[in-house]
N, C-alpha and C positions, 0 to 999 in steps of 0.2 A: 683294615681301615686306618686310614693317618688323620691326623687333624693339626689343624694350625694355631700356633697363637692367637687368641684374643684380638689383638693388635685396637687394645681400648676398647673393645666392644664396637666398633665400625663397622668389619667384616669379622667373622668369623668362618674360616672354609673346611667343609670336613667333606669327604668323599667316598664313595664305595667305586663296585665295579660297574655299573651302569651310570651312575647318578651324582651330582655335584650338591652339596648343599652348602647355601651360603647365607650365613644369616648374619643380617643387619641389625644393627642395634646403636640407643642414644642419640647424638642429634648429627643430623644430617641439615647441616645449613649453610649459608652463604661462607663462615668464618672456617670448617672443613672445607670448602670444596676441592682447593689443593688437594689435599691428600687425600679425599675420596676420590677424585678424580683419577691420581697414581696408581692407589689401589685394585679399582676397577680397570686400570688399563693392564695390569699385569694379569689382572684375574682372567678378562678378553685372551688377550694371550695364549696365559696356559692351557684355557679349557681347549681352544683351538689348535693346539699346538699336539693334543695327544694322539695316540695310536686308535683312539675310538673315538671321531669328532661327532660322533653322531648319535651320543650319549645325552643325559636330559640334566639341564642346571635350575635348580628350585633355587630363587630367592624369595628368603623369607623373611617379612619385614613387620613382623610381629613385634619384633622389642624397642624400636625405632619409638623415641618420644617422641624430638620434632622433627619438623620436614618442614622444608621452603623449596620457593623453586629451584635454585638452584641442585637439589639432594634431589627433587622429583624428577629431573631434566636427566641426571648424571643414570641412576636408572633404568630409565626408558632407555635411554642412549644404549645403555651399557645388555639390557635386556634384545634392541634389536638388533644390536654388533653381533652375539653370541647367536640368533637366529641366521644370521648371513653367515655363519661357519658352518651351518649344517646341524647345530645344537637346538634342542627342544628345551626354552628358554622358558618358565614359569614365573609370573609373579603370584607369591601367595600370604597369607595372612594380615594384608592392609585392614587399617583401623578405618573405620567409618568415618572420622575427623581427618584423613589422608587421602580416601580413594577417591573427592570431588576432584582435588587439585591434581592428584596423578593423571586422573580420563583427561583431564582440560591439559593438561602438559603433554602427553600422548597423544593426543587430536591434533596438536600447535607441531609436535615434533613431524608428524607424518605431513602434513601439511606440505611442512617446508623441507623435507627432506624425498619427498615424492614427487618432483616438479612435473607437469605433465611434456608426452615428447613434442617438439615444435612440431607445428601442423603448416603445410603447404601453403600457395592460395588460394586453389579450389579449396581445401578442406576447410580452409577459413571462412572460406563463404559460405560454404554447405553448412554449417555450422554454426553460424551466426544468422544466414537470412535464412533458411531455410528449418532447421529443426529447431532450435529458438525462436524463429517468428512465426512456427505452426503451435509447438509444444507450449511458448511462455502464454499465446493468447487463449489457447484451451483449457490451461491451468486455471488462470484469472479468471475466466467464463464461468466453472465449477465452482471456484472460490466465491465469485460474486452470486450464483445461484443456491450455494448452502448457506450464506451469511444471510442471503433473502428471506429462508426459509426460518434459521434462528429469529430475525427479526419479528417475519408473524407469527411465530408459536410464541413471542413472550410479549405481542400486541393481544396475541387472545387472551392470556393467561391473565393481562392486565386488565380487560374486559370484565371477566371473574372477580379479581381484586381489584378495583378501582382505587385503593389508596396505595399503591403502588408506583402510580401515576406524580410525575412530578412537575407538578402545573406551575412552579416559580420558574424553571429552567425551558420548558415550554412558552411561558410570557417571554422570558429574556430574548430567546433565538425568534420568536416574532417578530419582536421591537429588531433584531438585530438585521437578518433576514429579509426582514418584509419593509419596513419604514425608512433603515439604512440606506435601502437600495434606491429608496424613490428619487433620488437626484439623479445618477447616473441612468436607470434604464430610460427616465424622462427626457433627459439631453442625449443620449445615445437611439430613441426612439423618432424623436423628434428630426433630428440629423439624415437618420438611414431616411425616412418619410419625403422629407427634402428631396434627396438625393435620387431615392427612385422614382419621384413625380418629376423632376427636372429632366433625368435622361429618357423618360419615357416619351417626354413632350419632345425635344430635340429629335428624338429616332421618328416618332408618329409623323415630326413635322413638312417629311420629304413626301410625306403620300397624303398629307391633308386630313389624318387620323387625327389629329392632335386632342382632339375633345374626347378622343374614346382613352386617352393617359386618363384621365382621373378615373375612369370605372375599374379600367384594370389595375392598374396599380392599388386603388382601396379594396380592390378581392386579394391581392396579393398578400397585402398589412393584414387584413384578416386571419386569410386561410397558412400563410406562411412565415410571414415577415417577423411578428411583433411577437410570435413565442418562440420561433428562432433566435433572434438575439437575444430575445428576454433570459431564455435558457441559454446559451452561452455567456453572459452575464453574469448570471447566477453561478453557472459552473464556473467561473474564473474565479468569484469572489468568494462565495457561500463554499463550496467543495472543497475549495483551501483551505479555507478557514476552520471548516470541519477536522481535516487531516492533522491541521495543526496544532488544534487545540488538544486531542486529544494523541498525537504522538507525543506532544510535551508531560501532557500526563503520564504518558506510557514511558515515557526516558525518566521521569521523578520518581515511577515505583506508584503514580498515586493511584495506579487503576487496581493490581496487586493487593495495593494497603486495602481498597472497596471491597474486593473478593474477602480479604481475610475478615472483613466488617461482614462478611454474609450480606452485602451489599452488590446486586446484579450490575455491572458495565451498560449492560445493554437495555437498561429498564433507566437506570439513570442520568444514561448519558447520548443513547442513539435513537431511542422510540421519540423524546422532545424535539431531537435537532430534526428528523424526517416531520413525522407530524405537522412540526410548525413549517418545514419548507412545502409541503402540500398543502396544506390552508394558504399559505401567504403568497406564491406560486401563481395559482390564477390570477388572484386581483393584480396581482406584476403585470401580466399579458395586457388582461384588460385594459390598464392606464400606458402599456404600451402601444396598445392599436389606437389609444386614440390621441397619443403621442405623433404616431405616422400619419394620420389622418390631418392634423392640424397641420404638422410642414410639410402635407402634399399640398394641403390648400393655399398656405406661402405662396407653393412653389406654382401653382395656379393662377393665383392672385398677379405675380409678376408676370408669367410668361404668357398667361392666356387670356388677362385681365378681367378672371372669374371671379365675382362676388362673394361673399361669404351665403348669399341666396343661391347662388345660381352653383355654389360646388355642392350645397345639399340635397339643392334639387336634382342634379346629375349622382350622386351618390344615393339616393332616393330610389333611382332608376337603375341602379347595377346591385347596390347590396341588399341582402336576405337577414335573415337570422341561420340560415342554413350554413353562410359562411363562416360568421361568427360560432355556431357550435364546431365547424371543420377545425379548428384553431383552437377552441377552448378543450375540446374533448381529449386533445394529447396533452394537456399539462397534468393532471396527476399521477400520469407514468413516466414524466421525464423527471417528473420534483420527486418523484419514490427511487429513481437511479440517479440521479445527481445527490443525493442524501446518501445511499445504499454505500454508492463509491466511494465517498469522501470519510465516510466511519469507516469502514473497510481499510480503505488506505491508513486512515490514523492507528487503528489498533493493530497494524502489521508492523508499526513501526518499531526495532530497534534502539539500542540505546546508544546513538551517536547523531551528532547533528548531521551528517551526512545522509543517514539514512534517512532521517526527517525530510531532508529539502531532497531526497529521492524519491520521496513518497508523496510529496505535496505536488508535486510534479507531476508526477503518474495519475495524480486524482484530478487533475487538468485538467489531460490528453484526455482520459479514458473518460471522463462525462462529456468533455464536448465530443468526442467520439460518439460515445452511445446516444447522444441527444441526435446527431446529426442523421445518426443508423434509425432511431425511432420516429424523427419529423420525416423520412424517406416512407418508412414501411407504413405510417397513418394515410402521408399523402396519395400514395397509389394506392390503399384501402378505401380514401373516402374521397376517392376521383369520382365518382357519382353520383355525389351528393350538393 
């Protein structure tokens, strides 16, 4: 067995007939990396260079006080050079203060030195519409149905404990929520209401229907209109808002800092925001349909010169309570998925603002999506009624 100079306690190289040992030692930082760099590249080298390339090289990085990245980088490098010779490359005795930054430099090296091979334009497509737009919207399905589940096991739990319950952050997202909202679904209510008693009069007016637009159109505001928008509304604003509040948390560390308080995320921060959007939810609808109902009567008033008597008395005559419950009975399943999604979206978030405004976005799409999927499957459910 030979062995080599010390060479400052840097490398140390000593060998047998199978086995290379090289041990590192002292500091491996930005101010060497010159010369651990040289070192390592003759070391590449020789080990490759012998009559047995397919011998095994232990580095051992036991005596190594500091490490920066530069001295983690040179390593890995140097450890996956020696495997592309055909050599059985080993890192071994990392200090517990070293081996985060090695995995995280090792991860960054493989990355970027694994590029994947260019793919065609079928495979591009295959690839992107087809196994990403089956596999990403399966994944999210699962994810939004186990977060559901976290949800009511720590709604029950709270049942149990009722001072776990945090009823200041519950007022706040009402007031926010629920009161904030009342200007916009009011002029957004009122608008769509207009809008659809006007072209229903115009269409009826070529067959001399024209008095049957206000019946239908106020079944409409009922049964479909006024917690459809009401809920995309909400989902543009509240779902956002949701994501963002608490992806900013999650990029400060401050949801982390909770945990290490023995402080639940989910008791503190997602049971009030849901809760308060189901309570506050309905009466949204409510003052929505009678938002639609007031500029159908506008739109009455001018077109068909109906009274404010003679549209209640025609509305008298088409509407139910039957309709009004068709409409009302889907709002605490689209206010429990519009809440669901938007906490969801927040706590997956990342610590970059990129992935924040990728996420606030996704919690968008994905409520007025499932709003759109749930006003569908109620409305063919309570076609009967």
């Amino acid at each position: 067995m030979s062995k080599s100079p010390p060479q400052d306690r840097l490398l140390d190289i000593s060998d047998s007939q199978e086995t290379l040992f090289v041990r590192a030692g002292g500091v491996w930082t930005r101010d060497n990396a010159g010369l651990l760099d040289e070192r390592l590249n003759r070391l590449v080298a020789d080990a490759g260079s012998g009559q047995k390339p397919s011998g095994t090289v232990i580095i051992d990085m036991a005596e190594i006080e500091t490490l920066d990245t530069f001295g983690a980088y040179l390593i890995c490098s140097a450890s996956d050079r020696l495997k592309e010779k055909g050599l059985d490359a080993r890192i071994e005795g990392v200090a517990d203060k070293h081996s985060l930054l090695l995995d995280e430099i090792y991860k960054a090296s493989k990355i970027r030195d694994d590029p994947s091979k260019p793919k065609g334009a079928f495979l591009c497509f295959v690839d992107e519409v087809l196994v990403k737009g089956i596999a990403g919207p399966g994944r999210d399905f699962l994810s939004l149905i186990s977060f559901l589940g976290i949800v009511t096991s720590s709604l029950f739990g709270m049942v149990v404990r009722p001072g776990r319950f945090n009823m200041t952050a519950f007022v706040h997202h009402i007031e926010y929520v629920g009161f904030r909202a009342i200007p916009i679904v009011s002029l957004i209510s009122f608008l769509i209401g207009a809008v659809i008693m006007q072209q229903g009069i115009v269409q009826l007016m070529k067959y001399g229907l024209e008095s049957k637009a206000v019946g239908s159109s106020a079944v409409m505001y009922l049964r479909e209109m006024g917690v459809l928008f009401t809920a995309i509304i909400v989902a543009g604003r509240s779902s956002s808002a949701f994501t963002a509040e608490l992806g900013s948390m999650k990029m400060r560390e401050e949801i982390d800092a909770m945990k290490t308080l023995g402080i639940d995320p989910i008791d503190s921060l997602v049971i009030p925001r849901i809760l308060a959007l189901v309570i506050i939810f309905p009466a949204l609808v409510f003052l929505a349909n009678m938002m639609c109902l007031v500029g159908g009567g506008l739109m009455a008033q001018v077109y068909l010169g109906m009274g404010p008597e003679g549209y209640l008395d025609e509305l008298h005559k088409w509407l139910t309570l039957n309709h009004l419950f068709v409409g009302m009975v889907k709002t605490p399943f689209i206010a429990v998925a519009i809440g669901v999604i938007g906490c969801l979206e927040g706590l997956k978030v990342e610590g970059s603002a990129e992935s924040l405004g990728g996420h606030v976005t996704s919690a968008v799409v994905k409520s007025i999506f499932i709003v759109i999927i749930l006003d569908a499957l109620f409305a063919i459910l309570l076609a009967g009624v």
